[in-house]
N, C-alpha and C positions, 0 to 999 in steps of 0.2 A: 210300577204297581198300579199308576193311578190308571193307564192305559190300559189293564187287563180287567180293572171294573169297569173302565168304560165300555168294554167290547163284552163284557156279562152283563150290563147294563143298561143298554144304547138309549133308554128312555131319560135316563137320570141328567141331568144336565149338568156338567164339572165345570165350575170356573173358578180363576184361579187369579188371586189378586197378592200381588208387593207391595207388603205396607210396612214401616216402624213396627216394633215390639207393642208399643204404648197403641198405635189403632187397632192392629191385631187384637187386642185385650178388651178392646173396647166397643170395636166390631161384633165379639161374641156376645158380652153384656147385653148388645143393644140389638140382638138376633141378626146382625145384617152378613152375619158369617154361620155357618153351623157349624164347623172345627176348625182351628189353625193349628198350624206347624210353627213351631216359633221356636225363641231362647227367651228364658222369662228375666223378664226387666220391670215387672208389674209385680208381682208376688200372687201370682194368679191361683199356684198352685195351694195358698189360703183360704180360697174362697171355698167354702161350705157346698155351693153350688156349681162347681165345676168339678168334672169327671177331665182323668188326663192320663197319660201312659209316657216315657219317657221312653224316647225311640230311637234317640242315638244318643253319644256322649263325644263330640268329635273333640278333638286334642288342639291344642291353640299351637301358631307357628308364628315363630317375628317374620316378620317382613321385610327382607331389608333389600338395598342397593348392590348389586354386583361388587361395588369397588370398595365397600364396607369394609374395616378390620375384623368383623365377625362372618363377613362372606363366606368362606370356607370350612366354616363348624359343621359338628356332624349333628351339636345340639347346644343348648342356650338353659340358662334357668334364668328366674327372674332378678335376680341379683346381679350381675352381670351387665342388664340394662341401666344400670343406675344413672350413669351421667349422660344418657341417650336423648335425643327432643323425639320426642313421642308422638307421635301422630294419633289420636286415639280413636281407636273405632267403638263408639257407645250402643248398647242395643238402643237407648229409645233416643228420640228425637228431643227432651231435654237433655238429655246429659246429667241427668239427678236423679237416678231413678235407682231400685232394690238390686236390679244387675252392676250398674255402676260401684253402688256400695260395695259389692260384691270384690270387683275387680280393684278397687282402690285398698280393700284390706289385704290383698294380696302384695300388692306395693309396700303396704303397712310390713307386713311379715316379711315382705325381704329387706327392711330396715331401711325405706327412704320412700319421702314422696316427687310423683314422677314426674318430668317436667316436660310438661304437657302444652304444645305448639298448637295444636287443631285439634275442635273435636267432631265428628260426625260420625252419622249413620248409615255414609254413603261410601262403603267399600271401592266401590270405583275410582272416588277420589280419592282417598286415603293411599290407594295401588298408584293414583297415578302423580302424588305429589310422591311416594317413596323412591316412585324410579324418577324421578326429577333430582331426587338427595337432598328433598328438604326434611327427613327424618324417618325414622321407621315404627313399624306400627306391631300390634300382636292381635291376630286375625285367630277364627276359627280356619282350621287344617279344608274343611267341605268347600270352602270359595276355592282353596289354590288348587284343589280336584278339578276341576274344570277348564281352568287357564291354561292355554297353550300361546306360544310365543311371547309367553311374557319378558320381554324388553327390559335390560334393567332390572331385574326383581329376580330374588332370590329368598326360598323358604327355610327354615331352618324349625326344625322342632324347637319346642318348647317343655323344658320337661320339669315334672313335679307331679303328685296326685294329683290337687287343684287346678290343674294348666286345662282344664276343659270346661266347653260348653254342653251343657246338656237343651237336646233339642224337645221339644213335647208336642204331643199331639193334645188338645185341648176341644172339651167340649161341655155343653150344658148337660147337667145331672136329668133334667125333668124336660129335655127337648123331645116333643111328639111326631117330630119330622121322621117319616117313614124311610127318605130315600137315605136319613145320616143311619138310624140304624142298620138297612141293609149294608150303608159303606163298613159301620163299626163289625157287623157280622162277616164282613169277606175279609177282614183283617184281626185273627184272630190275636196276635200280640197288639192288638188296641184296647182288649180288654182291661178295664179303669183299673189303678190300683186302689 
């Protein structure tokens, strides 16, 4: 999509930065972004002056090792993980943050807190301490979209209502920036809620 405004656009200049949840948040605040795509780990979606639309909802999946005894499920709930080492993949770069809360009351609700080995924001390592079999992780389902020959690694649904991340598109209420409106105008489901 981002390709079809650029070629209806060629003037507008698109760039495209990988940051934590927590710069993403912060980026916008401080105009050095004019929308992100993110999972909120901020509570951004509070703020009085942001405009956001929620644009996916992708479904979380464990991670696990080939040689796992849950290798061959067709699906996992969170109860299940219980006595797991957890590799834990945080949206922000402390590891304290509204998304975190989030993910740790769902640990709550399946009756245990989870025992938690590593934490980061970097999916790549998380992937590549799993296929090592120092523990397994619970990722959003959009990164194993991607992965081909993953080595060692195996996905498994995760199922429940709550087993997702919801993605948002974010932006300032009161931004005068001509080229973010033309972008919010070619995308009609960007309209704020």
């Amino acid at each position: 999509k981002l390709r079809a405004f650029h070629l209806e656009y060629p003037n507008i200049l698109l760039t495209c930065y990988r940051c934590d949840t927590d710069r993403l948040a912060a980026g916008l605040f401080n105009n050095e972004y004019d929308i992100i795509f993110t999972w909120d780990s901020t509570n951004i979606l509070q703020e009085h002056t942001i405009s956001h639309k929620i644009i996916e909802r992708a479904p979380l999946v464990v991670a696990l090792y080939s040689g796992h005894p849950f290798a061959q499920r067709s699906a996992l709930n969170r109860r299940e993980l219980k006595n797991e080492a957890i590799l834990y993949m945080t949206p922000s770069s402390t590891g304290d943050s509204f998304g975190d809360s989030h993910f740790m009351d769902l640990y709550k609700e399946a009756g245990y807190q989870p025992n938690i080995l590593f934490r980061s924001n970097d999916v790549e390592s998380i992937l590549m301490m799993v296929s090592i079999e120092e523990g397994i992780s619970i990722i959003p389902s959009y990164v194993t979209h991607k992965l081909t020959n993953a080595e060692n690694l195996v996905f498994i649904p995760l199922i429940g209502e709550e087993e997702v991340v919801e993605i948002i598109a974010a932006w300032k209420r009161s931004s005068g920036n001509l080229a973010l409106q033309q972008f919010l105008g070619h995308y009609p489901l960007l309209k704020s809620e």
